[in-house]
N, CA, C and O of each residue as an XYZ file, in Angstrom:
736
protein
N     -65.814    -43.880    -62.211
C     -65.430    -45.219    -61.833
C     -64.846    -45.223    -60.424
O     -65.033    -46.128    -59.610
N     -64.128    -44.135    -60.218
C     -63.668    -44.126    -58.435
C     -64.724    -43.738    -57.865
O     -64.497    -43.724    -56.655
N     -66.037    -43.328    -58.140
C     -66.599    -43.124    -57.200
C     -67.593    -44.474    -57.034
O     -68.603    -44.298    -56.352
N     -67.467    -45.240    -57.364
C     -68.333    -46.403    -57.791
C     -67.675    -47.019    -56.903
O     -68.317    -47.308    -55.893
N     -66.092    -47.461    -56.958
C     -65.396    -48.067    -55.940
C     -65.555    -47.531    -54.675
O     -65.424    -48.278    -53.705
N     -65.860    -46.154    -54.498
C     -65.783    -45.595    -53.200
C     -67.385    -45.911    -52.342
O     -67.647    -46.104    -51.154
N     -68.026    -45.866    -53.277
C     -69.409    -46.386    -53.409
C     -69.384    -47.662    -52.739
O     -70.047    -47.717    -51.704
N     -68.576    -49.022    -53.211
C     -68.651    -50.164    -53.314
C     -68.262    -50.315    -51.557
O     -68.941    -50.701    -50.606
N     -67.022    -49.875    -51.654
C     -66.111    -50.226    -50.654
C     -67.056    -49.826    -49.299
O     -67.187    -50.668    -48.410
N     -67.615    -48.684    -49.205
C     -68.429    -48.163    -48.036
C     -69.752    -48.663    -48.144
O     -70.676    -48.279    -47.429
N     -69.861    -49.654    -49.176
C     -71.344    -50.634    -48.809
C     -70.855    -51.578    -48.482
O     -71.714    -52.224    -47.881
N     -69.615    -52.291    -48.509
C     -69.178    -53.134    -47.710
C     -68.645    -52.688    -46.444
O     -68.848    -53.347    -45.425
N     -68.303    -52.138    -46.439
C     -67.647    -51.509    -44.983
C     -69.109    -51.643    -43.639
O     -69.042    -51.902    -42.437
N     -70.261    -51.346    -44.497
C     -71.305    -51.044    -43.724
C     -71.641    -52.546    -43.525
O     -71.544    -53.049    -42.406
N     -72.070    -53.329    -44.700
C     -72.548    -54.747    -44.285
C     -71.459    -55.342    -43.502
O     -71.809    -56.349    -42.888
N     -70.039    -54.937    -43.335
C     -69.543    -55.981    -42.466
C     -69.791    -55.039    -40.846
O     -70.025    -55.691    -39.828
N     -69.722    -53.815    -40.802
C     -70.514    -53.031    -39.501
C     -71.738    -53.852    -38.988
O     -71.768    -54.358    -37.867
N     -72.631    -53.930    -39.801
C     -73.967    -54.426    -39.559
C     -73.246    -55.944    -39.127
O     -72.703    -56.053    -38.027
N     -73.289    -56.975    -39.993
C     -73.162    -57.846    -39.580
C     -72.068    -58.482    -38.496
O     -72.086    -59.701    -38.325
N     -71.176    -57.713    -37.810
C     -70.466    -57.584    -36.620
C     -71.147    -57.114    -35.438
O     -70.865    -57.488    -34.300
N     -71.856    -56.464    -35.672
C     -73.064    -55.510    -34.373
C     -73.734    -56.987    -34.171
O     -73.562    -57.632    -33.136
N     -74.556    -57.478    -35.327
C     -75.462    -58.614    -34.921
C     -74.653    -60.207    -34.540
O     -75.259    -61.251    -34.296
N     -73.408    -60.060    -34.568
C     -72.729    -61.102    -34.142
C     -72.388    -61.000    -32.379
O     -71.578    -60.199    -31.910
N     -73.001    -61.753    -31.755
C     -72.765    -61.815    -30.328
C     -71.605    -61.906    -30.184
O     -71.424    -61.291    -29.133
N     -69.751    -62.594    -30.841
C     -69.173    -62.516    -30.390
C     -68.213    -61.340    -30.419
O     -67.107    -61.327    -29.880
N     -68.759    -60.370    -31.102
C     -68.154    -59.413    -31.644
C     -68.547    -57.967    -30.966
O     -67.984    -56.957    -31.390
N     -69.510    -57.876    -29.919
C     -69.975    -56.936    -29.431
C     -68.966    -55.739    -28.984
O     -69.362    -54.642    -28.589
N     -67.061    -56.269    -29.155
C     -66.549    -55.118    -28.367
C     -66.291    -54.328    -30.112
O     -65.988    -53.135    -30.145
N     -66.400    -54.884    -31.046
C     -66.137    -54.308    -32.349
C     -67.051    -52.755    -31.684
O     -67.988    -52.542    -30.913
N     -65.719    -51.607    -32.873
C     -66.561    -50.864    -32.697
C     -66.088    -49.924    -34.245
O     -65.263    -50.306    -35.075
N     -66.755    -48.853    -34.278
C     -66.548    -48.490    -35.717
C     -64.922    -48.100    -35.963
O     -64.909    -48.048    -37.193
N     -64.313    -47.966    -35.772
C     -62.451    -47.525    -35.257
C     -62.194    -48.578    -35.496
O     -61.746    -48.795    -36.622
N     -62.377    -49.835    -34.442
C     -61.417    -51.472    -34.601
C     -61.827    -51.807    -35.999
O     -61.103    -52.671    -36.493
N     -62.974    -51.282    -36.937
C     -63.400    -52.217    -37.619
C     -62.826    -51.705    -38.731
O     -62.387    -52.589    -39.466
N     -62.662    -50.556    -39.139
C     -61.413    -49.930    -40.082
C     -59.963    -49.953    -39.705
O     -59.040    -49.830    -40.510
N     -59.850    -50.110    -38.487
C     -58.073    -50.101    -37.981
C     -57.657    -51.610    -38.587
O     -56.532    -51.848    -39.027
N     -58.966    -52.787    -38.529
C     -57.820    -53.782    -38.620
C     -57.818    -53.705    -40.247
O     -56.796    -54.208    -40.714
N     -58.392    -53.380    -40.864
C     -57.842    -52.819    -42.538
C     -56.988    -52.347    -42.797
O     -56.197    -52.742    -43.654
N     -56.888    -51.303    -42.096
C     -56.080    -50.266    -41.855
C     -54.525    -50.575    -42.082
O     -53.795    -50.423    -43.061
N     -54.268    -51.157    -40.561
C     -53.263    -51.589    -40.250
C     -52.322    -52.438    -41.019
O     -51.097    -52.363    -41.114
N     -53.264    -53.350    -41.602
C     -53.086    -54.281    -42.506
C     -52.408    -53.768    -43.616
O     -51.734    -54.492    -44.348
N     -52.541    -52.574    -43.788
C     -52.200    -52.048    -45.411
C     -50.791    -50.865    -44.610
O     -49.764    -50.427    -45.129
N     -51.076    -50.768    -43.894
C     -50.479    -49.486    -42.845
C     -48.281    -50.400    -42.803
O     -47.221    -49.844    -43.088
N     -48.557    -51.902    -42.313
C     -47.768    -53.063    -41.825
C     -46.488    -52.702    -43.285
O     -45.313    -52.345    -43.369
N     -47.748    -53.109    -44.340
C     -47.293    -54.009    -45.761
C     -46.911    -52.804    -46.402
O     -45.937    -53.022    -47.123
N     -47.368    -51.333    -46.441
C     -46.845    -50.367    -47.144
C     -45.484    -49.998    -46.538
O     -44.488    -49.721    -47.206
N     -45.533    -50.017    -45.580
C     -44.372    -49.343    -44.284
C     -43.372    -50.439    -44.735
O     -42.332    -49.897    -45.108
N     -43.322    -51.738    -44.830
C     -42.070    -52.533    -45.267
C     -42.163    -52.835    -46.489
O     -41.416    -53.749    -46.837
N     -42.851    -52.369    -47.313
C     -42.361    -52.746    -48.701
C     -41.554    -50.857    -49.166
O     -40.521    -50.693    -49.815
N     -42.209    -50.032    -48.731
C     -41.359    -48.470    -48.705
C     -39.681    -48.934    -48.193
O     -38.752    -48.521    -48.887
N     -39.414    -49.706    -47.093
C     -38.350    -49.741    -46.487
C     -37.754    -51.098    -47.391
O     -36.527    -51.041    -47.311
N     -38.056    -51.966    -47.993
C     -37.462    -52.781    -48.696
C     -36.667    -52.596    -49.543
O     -35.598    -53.195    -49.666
N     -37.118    -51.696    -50.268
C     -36.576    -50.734    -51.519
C     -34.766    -50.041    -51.027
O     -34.527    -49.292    -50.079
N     -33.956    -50.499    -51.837
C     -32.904    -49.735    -51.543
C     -32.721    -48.120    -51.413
O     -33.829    -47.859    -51.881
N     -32.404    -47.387    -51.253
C     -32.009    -45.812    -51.593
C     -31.748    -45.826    -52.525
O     -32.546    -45.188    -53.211
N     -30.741    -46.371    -53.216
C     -30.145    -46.189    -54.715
C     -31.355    -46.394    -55.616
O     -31.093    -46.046    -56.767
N     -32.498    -46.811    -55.475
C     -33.841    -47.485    -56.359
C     -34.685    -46.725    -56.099
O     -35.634    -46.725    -56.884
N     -34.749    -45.661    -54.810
C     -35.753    -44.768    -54.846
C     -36.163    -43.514    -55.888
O     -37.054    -42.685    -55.706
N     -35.275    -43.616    -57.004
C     -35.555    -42.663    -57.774
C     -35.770    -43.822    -58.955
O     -35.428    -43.259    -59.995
N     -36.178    -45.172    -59.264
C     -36.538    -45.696    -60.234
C     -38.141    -45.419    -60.570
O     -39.113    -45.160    -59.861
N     -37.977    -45.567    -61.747
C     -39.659    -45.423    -62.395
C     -39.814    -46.406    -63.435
O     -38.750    -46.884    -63.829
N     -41.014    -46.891    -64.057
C     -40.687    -47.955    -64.765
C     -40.879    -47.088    -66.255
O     -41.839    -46.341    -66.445
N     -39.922    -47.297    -67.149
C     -40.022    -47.024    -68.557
C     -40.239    -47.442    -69.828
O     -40.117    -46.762    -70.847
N     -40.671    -48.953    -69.715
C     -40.629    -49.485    -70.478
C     -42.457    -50.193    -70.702
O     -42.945    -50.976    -69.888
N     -43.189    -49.697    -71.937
C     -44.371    -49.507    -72.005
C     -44.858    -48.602    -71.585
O     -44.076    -47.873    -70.976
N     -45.939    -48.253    -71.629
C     -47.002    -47.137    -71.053
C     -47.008    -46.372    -69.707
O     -47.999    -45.931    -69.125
N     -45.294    -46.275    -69.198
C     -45.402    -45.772    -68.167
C     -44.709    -43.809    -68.134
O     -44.293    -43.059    -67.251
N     -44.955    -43.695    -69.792
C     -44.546    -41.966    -69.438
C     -45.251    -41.192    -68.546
O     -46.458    -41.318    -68.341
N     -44.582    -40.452    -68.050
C     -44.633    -39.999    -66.614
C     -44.994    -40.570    -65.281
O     -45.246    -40.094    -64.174
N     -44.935    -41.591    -65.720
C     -45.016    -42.137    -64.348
C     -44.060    -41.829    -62.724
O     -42.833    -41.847    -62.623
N     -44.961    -41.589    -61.714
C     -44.071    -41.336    -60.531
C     -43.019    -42.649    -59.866
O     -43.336    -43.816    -59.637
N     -41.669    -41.955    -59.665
C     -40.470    -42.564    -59.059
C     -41.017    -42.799    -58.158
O     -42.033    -42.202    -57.804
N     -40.205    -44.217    -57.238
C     -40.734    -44.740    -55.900
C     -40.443    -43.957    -54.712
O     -40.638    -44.348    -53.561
N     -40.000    -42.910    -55.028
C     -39.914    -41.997    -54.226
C     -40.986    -41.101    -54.031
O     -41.224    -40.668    -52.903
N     -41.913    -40.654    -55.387
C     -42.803    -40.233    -55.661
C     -44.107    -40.363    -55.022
O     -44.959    -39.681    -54.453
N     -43.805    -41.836    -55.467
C     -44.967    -42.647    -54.741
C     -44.753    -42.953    -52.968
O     -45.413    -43.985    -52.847
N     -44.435    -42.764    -52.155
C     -43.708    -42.835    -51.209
C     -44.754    -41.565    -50.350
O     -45.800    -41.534    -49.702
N     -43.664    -40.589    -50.854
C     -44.325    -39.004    -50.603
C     -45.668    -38.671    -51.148
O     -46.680    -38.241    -50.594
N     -45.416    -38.973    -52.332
C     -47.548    -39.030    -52.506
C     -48.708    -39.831    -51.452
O     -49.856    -39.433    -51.256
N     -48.148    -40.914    -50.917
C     -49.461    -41.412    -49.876
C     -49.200    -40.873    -48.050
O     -49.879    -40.773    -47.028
N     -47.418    -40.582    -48.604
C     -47.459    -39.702    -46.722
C     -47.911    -38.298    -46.863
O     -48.034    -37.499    -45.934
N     -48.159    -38.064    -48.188
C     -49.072    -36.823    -48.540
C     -50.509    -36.541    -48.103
O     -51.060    -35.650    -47.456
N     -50.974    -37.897    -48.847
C     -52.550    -37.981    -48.975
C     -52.945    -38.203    -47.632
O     -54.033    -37.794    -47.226
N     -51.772    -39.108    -46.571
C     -52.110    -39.966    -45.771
C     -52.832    -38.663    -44.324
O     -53.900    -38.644    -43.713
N     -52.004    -38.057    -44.298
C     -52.119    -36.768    -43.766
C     -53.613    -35.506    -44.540
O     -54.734    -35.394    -44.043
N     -53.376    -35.159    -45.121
C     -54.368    -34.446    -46.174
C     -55.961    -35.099    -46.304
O     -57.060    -34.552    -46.397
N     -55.583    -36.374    -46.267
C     -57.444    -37.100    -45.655
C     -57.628    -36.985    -44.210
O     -58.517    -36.211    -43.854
N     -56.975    -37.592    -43.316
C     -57.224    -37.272    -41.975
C     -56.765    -35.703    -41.498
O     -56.898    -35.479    -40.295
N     -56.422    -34.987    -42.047
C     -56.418    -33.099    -41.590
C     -58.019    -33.071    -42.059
O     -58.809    -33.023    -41.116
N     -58.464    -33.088    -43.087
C     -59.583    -32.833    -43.293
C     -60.836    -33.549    -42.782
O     -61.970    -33.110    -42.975
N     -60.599    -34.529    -42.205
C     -61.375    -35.646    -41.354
C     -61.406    -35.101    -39.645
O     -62.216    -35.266    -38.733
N     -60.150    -34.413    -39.754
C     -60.061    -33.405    -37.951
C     -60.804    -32.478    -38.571
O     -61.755    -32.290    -37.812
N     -60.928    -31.754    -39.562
C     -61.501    -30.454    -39.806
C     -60.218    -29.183    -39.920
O     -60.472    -28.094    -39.404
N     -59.170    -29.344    -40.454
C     -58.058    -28.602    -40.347
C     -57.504    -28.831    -41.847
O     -57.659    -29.920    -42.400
N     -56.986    -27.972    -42.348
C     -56.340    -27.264    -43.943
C     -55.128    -28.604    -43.943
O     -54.226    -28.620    -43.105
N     -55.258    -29.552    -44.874
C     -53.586    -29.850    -45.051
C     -52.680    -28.963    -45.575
O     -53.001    -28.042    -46.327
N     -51.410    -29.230    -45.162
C     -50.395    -28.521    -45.426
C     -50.370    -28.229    -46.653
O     -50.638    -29.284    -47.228
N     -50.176    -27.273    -47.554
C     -49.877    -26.891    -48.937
C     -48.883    -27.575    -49.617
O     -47.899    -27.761    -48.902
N     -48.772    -28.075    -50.886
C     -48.064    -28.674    -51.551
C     -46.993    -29.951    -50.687
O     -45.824    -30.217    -50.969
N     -47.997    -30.684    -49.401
C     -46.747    -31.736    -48.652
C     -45.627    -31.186    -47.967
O     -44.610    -31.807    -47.660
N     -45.933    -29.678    -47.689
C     -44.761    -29.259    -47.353
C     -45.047    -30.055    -45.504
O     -45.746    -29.433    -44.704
N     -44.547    -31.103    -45.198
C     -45.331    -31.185    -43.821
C     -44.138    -30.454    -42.736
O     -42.908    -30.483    -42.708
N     -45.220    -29.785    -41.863
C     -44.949    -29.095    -40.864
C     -43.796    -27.826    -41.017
O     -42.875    -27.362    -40.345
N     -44.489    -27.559    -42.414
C     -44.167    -25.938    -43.318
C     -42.888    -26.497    -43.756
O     -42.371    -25.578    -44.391
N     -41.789    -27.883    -43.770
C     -40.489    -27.619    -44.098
C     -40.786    -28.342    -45.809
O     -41.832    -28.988    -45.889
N     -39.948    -28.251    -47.078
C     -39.456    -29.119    -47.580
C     -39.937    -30.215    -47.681
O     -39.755    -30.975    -46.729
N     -40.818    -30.768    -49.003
C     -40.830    -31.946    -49.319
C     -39.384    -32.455    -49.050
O     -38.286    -31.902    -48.997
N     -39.856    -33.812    -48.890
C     -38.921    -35.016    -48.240
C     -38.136    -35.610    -49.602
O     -38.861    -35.941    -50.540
N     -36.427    -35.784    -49.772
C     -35.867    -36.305    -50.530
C     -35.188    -37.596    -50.502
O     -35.016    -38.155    -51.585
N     -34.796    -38.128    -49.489
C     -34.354    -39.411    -49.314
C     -34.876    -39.974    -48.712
O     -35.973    -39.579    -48.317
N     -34.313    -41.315    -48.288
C     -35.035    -42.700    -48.107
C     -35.301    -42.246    -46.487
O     -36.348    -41.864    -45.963
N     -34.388    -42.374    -46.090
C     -34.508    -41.668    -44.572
C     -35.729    -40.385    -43.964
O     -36.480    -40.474    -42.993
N     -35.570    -39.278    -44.911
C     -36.814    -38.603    -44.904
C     -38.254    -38.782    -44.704
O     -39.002    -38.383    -43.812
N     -38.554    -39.832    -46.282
C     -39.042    -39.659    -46.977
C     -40.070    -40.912    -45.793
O     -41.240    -40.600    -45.567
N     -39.573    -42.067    -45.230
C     -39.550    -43.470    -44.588
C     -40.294    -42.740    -43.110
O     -41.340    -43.178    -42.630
N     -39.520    -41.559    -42.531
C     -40.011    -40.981    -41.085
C     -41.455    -39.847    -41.707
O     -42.341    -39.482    -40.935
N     -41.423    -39.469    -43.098
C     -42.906    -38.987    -43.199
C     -43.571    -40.116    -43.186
O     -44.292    -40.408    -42.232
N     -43.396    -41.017    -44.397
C     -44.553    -42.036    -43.978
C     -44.949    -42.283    -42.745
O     -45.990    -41.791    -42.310
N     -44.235    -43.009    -42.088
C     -44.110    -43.535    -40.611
C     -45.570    -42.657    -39.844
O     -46.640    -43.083    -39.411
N     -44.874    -41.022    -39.963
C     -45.575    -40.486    -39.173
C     -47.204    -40.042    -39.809
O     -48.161    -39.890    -39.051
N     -47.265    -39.933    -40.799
C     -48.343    -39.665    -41.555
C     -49.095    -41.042    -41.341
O     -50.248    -40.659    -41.538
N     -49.195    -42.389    -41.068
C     -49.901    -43.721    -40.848
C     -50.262    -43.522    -39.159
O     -51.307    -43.992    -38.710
N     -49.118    -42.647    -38.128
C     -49.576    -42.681    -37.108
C     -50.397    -41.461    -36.910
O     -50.745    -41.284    -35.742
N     -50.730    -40.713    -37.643
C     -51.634    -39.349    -37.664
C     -52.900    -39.750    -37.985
O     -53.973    -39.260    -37.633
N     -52.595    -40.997    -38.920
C     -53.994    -41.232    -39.404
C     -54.792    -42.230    -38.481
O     -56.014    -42.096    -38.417
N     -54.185    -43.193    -37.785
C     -54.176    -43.825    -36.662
C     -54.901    -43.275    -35.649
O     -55.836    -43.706    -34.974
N     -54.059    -41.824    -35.669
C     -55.045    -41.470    -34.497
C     -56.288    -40.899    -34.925
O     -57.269    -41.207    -34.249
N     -56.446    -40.189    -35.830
C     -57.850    -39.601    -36.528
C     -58.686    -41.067    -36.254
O     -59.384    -41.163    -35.245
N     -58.581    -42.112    -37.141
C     -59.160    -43.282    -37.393
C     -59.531    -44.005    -35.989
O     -60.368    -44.904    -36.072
N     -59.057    -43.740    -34.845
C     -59.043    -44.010    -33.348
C     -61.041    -43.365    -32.667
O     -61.918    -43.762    -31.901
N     -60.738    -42.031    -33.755
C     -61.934    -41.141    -33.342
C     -62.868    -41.548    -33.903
O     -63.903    -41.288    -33.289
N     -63.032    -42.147    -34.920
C     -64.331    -42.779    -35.514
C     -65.226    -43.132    -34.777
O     -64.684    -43.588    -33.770
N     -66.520    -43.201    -34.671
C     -67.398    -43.659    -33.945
C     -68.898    -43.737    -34.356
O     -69.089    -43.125    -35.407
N     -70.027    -44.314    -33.834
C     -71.295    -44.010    -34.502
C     -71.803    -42.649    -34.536
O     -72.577    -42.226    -35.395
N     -71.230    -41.836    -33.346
C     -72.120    -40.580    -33.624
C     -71.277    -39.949    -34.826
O     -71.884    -39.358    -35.719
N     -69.944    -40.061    -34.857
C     -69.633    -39.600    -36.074
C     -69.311    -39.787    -37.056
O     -68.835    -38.825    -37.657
N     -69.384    -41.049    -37.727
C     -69.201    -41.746    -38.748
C     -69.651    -40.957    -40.243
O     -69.083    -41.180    -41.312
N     -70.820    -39.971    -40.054
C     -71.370    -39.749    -40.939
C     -71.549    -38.114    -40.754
O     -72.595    -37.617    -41.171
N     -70.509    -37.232    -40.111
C     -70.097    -35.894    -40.283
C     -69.644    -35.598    -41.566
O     -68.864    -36.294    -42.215
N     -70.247    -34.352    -41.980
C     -69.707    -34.064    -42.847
C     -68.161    -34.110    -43.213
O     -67.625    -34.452    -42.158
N     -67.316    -33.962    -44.038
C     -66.051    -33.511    -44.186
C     -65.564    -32.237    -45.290
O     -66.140    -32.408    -46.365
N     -64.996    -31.469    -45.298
C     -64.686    -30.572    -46.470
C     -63.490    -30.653    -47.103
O     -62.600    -31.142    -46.407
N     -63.118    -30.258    -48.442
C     -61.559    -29.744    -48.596
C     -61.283    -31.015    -49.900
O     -61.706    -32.156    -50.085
N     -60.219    -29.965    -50.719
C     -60.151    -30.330    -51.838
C     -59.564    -32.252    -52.222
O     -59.411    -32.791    -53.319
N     -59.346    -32.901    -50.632
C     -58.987    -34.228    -51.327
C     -59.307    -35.522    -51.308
O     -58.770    -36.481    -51.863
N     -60.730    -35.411    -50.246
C     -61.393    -35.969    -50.376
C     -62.599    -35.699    -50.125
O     -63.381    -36.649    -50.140
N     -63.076    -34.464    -49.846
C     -64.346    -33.958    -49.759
C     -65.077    -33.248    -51.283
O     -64.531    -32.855    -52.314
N     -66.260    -33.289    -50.951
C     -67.051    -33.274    -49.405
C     -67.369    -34.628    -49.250
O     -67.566    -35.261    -50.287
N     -67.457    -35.179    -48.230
C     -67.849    -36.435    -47.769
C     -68.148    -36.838    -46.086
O     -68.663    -35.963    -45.389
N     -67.875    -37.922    -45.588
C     -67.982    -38.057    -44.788
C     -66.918    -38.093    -43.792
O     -65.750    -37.861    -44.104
N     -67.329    -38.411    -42.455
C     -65.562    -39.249    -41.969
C     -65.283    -40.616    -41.802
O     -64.308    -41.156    -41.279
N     -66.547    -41.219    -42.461
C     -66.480    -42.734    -42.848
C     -65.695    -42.528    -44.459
O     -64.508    -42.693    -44.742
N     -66.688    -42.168    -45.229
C     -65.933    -41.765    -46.476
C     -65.124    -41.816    -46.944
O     -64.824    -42.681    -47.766
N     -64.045    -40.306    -46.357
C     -62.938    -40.519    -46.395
C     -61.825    -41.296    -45.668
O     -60.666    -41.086    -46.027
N     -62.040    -42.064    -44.803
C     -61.584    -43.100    -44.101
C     -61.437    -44.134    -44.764
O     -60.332    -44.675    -44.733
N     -62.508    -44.709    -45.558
C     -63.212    -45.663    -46.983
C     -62.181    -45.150    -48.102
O     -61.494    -46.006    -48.659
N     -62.071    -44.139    -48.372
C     -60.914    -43.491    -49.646
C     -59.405    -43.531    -49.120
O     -58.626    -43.856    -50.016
N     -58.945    -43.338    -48.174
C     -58.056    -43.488    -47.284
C     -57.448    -44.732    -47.788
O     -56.512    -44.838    -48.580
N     -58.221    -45.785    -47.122
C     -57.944    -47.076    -47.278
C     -57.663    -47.633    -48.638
O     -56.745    -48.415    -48.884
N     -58.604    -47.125    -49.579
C     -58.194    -47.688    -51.018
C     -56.955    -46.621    -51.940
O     -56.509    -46.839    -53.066
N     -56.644    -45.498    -51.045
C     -55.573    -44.787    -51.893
C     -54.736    -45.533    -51.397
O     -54.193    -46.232    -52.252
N     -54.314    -45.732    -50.173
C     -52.981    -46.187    -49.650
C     -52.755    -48.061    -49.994
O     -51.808    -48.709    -49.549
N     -53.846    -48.618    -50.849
C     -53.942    -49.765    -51.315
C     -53.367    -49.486    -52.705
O     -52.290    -49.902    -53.130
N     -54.387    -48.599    -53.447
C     -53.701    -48.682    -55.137
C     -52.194    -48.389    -55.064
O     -51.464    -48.837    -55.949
N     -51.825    -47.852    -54.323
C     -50.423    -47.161    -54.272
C     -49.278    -48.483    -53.603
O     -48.072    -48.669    -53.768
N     -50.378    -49.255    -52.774
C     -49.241    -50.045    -52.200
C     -48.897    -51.132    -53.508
O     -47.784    -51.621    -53.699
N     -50.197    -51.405    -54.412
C     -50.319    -51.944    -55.594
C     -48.860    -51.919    -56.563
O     -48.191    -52.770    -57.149
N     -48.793    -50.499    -56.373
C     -47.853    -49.500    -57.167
C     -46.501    -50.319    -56.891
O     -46.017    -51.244    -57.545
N     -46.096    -49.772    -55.864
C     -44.480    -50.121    -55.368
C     -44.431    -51.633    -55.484
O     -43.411    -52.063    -56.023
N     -45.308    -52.505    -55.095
C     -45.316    -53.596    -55.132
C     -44.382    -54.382    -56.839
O     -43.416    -55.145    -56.869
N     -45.089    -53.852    -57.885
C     -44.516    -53.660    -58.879
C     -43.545    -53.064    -59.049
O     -42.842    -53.776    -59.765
N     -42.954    -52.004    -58.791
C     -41.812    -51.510    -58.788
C     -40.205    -52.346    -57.693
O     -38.979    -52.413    -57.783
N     -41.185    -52.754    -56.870
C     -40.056    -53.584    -56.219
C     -39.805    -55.102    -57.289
O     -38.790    -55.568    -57.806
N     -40.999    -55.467    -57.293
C     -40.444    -56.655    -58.714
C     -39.724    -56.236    -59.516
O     -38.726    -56.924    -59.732
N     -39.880    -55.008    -60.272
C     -38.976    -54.781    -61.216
C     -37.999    -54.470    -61.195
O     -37.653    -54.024    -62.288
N     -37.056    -54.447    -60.269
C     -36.304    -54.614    -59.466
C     -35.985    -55.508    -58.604
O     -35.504    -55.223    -57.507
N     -36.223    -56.720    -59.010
C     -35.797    -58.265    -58.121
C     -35.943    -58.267    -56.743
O     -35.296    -59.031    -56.027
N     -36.807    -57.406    -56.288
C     -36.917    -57.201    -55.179
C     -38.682    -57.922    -54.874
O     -39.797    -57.614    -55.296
N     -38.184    -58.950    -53.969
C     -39.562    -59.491    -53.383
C     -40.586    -58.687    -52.341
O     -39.847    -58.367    -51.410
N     -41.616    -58.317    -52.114
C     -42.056    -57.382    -51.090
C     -41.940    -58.659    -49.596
O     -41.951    -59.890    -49.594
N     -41.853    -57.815    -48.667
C     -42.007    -58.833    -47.501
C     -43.455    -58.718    -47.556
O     -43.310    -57.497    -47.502
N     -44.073    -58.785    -47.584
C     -45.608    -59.627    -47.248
C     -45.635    -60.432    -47.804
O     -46.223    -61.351    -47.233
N     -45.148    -60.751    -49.104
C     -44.588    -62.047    -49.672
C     -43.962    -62.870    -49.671
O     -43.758    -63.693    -50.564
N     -43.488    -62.778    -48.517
C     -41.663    -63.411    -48.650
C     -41.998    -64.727    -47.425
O     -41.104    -65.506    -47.096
C-alpha cells in the first residue's frame, strides 16, 4: 500500500512537471522549484507545529485506544530529523549516520536539541532538493531507507514521510489543547 502511494504521488508529481513545462507562464519552473514549493510547505508547518508543543509535552504519547507503543512527540520529532537527513544522504550518495546519531554525537533529548536537528535536517534536505534536475531526476539511489530508487523517488517519499508524521503531531498537539499554527 506505500508503495502504491509512492507510486501515486510520483505520477502526480510528473503530470504536474509535464503540465508546467507546457504552460508558457511557467517556463522558469524547474524540477527543484517544483518539489521545493511542496516541500517548503510541509518544511514551514512541521517546523512550527514541533515548536508549538511545550517541553513539558514533549514526552506525551497518546494512550488511550489503540495507541500501544506509540512514539512520544519527541519521538516523532527525531524520527523525521532522522529520516529527513537519511533520504537526502542517500540521494547525495553518502551512508546516513547510524542509529540518528547526527554528526556521530547522541540522539537529541530536549526541545532545544531536538528543534536545532530538525531545523537543520529540512535545511540539508533543501539543499539536496536544490540539486534536482532533469538530467538527474531519475539516478539511481541506494541504501536501506529509501532505496533503491530514484532521486525523484525518494524526494516523492521524503515529502510524504515528513507529511504522515506532520499528520502525527498535529494530533498530538490537539490532544493537548494545543491548536497547530497553520491553523490558527
Amino acid at each position: 500500500m506505500k508503495m502504491l502511494g509512492i507510486v501515486l504521488v510520483a505520477s502526480l508529481f510528473a503530470c504536474e512537471v509535464s503540465a508546467l513545462a507546457q504552460d508558457s507562464s511557467a517556463k522558469s519552473a524547474t524540477e527543484s522549484s517544483t518539489v521545493m514549493a511542496t516541500w517548503s510547505m510541509i518544511e514551514k508547518d512541521f517546523i512550527s507545529a514541533a515548536d508549538a508543543m511545550p517541553e513539558d509535552k514533549y514526552s506525551f504519547a497518546p494512550s488511550a485506544g489503540e495507541f500501544k507503543g506509540a512514539r512520544t512527540f519527541a519521538q516523532q520529532v527525531g524520527h523525521v530529523a532522522c529520516a529527513n537527513f537519511a533520504f537526502f544522504k542517500e540521494f547525495e550518495g553518502t551512508k546516513p549516520d547510524e542509529d540518528c546519531r547526527y554528526n556521530g554525537k547522541e540522539p537529541k533529548k530536549n526541545k532545544v536539541e531536538l528543534m536545532k536537528y530538525l531545523r537543520d535536517s529540512f535545511q540539508f534536505a533543501d539543499q539536496a532538493i536544490a540539486k534536482l534536475n532533469g538530467q538527474n531526476t531519475l539516478d539511481k539511489v541506494e541504501g536501506n531507507y529509501g532505496g533503491p530508487s530514484t532521486k525523484l523517488g525518494i524526494t516523492v517519499l521524503a515529502v510524504w514521510h515528513a507529511s504522515d508524521h506532520y499528520g502525527q503531531i498535529v494530533e498530538y498537539l490537539r490532544m493537548n489543547g494545543i491548536v497547530p499554527p497553520a491553523s490558527r
